[in-house]
LUMKOL-836413 format. One record per atom (N, C-alpha, C): residue number from 1; atom name; x, y, z. Coordinates in steps of 0.05 Angstrom, whole numbers, plus 5000, padded with zeros to 4 digits. Example, Ala and Ser with C-alpha at 12.3 -4.5 7.8 and 13.67 -1.06 7.14 Angstrom:
BEGIN
 num atome   xx   yy   zz
   1     N 5264 4886 5156
   1    CA 5246 4910 5156
   1     C 5264 4934 5156
   2     N 5257 4955 5142
   2    CA 5273 4979 5143
   2     C 5258 5001 5157
// end
This chain:
BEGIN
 num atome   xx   yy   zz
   1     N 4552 4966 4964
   1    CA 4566 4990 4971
   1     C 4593 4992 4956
   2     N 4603 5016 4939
   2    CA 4624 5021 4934
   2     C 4651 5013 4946
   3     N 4670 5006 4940
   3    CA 4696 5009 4950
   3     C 4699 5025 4964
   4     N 4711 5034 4991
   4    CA 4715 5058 4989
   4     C 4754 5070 4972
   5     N 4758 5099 4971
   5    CA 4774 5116 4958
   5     C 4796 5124 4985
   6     N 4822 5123 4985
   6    CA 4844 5137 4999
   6     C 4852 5157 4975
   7     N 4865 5168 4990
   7    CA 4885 5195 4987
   7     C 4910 5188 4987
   8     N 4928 5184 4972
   8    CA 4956 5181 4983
   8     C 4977 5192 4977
   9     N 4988 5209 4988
   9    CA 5010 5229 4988
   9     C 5029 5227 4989
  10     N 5050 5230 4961
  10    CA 5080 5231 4967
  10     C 5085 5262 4954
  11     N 5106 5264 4975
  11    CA 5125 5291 4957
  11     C 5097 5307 4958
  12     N 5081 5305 4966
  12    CA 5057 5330 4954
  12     C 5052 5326 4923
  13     N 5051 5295 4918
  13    CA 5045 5283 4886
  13     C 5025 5264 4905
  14     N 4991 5279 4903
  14    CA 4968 5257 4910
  14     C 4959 5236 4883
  15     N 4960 5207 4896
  15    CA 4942 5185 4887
  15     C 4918 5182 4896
  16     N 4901 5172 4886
  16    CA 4880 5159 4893
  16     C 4882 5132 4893
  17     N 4867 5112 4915
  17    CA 4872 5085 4913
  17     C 4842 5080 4918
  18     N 4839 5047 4916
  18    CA 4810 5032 4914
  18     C 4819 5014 4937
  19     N 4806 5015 4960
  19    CA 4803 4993 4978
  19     C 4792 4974 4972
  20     N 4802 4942 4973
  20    CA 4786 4924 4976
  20     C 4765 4918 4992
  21     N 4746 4905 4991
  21    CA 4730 4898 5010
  21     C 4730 4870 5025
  22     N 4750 4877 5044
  22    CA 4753 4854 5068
  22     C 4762 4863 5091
  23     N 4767 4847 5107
  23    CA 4778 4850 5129
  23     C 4802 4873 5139
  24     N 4819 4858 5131
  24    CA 4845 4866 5132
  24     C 4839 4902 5120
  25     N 4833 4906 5091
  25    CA 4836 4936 5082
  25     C 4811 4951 5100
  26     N 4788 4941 5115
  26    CA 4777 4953 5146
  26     C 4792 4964 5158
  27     N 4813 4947 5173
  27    CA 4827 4948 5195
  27     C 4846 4975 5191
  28     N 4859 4971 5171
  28    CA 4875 4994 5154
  28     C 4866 5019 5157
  29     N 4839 5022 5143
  29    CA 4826 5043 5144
  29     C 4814 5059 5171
  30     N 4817 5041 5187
  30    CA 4810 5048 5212
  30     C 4828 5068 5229
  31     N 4858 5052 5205
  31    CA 4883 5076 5228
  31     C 4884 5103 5211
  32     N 4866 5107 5183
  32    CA 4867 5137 5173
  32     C 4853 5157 5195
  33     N 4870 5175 5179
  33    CA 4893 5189 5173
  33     C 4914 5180 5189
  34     N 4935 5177 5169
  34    CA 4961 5169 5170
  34     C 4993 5181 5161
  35     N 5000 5183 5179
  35    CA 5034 5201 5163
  35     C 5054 5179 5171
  36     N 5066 5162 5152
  36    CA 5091 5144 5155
  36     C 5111 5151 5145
  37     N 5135 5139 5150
  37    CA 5159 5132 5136
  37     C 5156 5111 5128
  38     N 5158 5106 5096
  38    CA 5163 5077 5089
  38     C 5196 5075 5078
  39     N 5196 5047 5085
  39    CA 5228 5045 5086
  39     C 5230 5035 5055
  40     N 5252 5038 5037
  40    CA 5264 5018 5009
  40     C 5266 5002 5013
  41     N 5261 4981 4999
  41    CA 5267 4946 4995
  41     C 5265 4945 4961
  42     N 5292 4927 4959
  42    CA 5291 4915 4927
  42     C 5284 4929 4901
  43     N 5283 4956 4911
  43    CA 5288 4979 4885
  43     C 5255 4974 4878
  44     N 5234 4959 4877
  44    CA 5207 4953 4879
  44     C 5188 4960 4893
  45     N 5193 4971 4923
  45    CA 5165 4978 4946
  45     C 5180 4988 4961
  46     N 5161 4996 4981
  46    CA 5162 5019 5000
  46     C 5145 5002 5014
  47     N 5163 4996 5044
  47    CA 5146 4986 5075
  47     C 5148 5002 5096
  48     N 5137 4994 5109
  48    CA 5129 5010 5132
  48     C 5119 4982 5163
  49     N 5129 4981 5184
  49    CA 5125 4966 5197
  49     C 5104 4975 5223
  50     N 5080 4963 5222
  50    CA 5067 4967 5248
  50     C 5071 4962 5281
  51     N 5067 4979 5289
  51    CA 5062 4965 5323
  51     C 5050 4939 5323
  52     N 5020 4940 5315
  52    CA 5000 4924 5317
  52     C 4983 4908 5295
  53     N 4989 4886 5300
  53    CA 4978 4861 5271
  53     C 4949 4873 5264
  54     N 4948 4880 5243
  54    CA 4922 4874 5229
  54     C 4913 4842 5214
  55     N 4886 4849 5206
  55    CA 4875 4820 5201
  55     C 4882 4815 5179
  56     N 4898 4785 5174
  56    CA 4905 4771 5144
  56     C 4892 4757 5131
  57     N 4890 4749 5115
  57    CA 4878 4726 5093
  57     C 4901 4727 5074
  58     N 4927 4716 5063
  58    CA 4953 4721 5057
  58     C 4949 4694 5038
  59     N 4958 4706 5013
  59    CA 4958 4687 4990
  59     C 4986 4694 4973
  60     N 4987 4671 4959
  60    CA 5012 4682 4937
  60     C 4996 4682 4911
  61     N 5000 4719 4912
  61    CA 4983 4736 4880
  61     C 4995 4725 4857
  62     N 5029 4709 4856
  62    CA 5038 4705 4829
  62     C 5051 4724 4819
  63     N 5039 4753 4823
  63    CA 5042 4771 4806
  63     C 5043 4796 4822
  64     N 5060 4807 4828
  64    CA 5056 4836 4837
  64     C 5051 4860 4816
  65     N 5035 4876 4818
  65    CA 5031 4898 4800
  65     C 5037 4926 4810
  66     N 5049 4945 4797
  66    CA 5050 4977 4802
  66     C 5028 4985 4813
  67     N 5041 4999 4843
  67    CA 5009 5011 4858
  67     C 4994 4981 4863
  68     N 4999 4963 4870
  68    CA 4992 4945 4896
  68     C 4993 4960 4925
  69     N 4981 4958 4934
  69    CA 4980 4955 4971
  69     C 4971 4936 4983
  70     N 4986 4920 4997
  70    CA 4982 4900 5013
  70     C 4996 4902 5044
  71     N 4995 4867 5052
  71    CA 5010 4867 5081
  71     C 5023 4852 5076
  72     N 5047 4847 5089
  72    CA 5057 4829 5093
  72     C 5070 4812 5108
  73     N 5053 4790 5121
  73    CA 5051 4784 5150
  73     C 5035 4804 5153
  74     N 5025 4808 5187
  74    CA 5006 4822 5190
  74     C 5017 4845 5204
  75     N 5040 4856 5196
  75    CA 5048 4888 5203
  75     C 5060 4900 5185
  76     N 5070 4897 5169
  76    CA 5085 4910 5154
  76     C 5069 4911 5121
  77     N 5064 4942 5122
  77    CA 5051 4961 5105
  77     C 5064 4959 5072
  78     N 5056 4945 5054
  78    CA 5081 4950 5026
  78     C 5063 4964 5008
  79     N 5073 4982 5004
  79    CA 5070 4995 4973
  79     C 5082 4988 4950
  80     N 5079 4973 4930
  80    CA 5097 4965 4896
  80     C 5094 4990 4879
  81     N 5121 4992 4872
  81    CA 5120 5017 4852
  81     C 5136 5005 4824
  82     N 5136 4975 4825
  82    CA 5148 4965 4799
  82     C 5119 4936 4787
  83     N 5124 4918 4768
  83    CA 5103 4898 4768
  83     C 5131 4879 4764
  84     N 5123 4852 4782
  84    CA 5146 4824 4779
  84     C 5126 4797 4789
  85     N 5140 4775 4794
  85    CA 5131 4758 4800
  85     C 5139 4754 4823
  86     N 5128 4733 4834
  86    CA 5137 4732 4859
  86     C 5132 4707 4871
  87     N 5135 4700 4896
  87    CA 5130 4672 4904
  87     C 5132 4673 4938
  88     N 5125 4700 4944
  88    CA 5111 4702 4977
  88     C 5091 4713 4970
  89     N 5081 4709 4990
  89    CA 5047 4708 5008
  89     C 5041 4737 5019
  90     N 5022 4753 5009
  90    CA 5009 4775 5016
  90     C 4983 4776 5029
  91     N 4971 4799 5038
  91    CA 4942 4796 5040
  91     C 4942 4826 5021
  92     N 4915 4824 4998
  92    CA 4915 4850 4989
  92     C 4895 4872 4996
  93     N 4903 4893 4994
  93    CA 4890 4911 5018
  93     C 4875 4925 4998
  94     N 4892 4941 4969
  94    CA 4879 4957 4946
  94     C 4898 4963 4932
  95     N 4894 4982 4919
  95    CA 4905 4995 4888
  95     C 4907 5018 4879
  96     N 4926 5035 4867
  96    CA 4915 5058 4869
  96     C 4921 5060 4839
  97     N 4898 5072 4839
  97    CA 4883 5071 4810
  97     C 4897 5084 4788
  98     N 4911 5100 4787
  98    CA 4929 5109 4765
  98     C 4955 5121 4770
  99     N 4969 5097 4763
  99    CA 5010 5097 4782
  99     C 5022 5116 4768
 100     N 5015 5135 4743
 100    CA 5023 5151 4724
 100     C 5054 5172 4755
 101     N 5068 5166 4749
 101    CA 5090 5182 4764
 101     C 5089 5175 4793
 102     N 5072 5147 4801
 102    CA 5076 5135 4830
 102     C 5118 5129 4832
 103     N 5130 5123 4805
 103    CA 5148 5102 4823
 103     C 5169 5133 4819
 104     N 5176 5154 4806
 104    CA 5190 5184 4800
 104     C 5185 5192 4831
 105     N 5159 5192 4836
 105    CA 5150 5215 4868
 105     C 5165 5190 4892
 106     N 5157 5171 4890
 106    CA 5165 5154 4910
 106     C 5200 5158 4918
 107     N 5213 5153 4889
 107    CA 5240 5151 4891
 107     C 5258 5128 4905
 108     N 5285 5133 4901
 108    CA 5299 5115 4907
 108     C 5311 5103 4933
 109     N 5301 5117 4950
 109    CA 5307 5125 4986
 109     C 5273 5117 4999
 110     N 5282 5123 5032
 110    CA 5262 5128 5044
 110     C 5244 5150 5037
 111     N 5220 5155 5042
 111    CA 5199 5160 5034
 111     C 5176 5169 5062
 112     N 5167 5202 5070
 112    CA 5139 5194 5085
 112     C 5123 5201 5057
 113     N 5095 5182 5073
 113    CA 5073 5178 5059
 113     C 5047 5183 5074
 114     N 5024 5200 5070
 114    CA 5008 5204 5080
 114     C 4991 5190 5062
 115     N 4974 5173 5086
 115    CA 4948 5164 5073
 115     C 4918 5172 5095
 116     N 4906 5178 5073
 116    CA 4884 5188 5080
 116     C 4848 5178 5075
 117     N 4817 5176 5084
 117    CA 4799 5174 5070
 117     C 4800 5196 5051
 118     N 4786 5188 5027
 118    CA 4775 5213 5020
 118     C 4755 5224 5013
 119     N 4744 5253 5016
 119    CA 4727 5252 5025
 119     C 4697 5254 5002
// end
């Protein structure tokens, strides 16, 4: 079976992303449709903190890339809108497939973000 495809909305500038297939990007998908605030961190990502833990499997990628989505710990939602290295532990959730003007729409502030299936 395919990956499945999100929707993800800034500014009214839609991405498409690729879910992984595991656990954790299930669980995720379960709470679409979604409208957050993600908060700034480190001029790099956009988080967002949950009520409720979803499921981890949390590794250190080495490498963060543009348009990553992951968790971190098991509540807090990160979007990467830069690529660095790194040396904490994620679980990865997906990707969105072409960052062409992800980190311009995101911007330098807080941020809502709608994520969606799609259909």
């Amino acid at each position: 079976m395919k990956n499945p495809k999100i929707k993800i909305t800034v500014n009214s500038k839609i991405f498409t992303a690729t879910l992984l297939d595991n656990n954790s990007a299930k669980a995720f998908k379960e709470l679409l449709p979604l409208t957050i605030k993600m908060n700034e961190l480190n001029s790099n990502e956009k988080y967002h903190d949950f009520s409720q833990s979803l499921p981890t499997n949390s590794s250190n990628p080495g490498m963060i890339n543009n348009g990553d989505l992951m968790l971190y710990g098991s509540k807090t939602l990160v979007l990467f809108y830069k690529t660095f290295s790194t040396s904490y532990n994620y679980t990865k959730l997906g990707k969105i497939d072409d960052v062409k003007g992800l980190a311009s729409a995101l911007g330098s502030g807080n941020v809502t973000v709608t994520f969606e299936l799609e259909c």
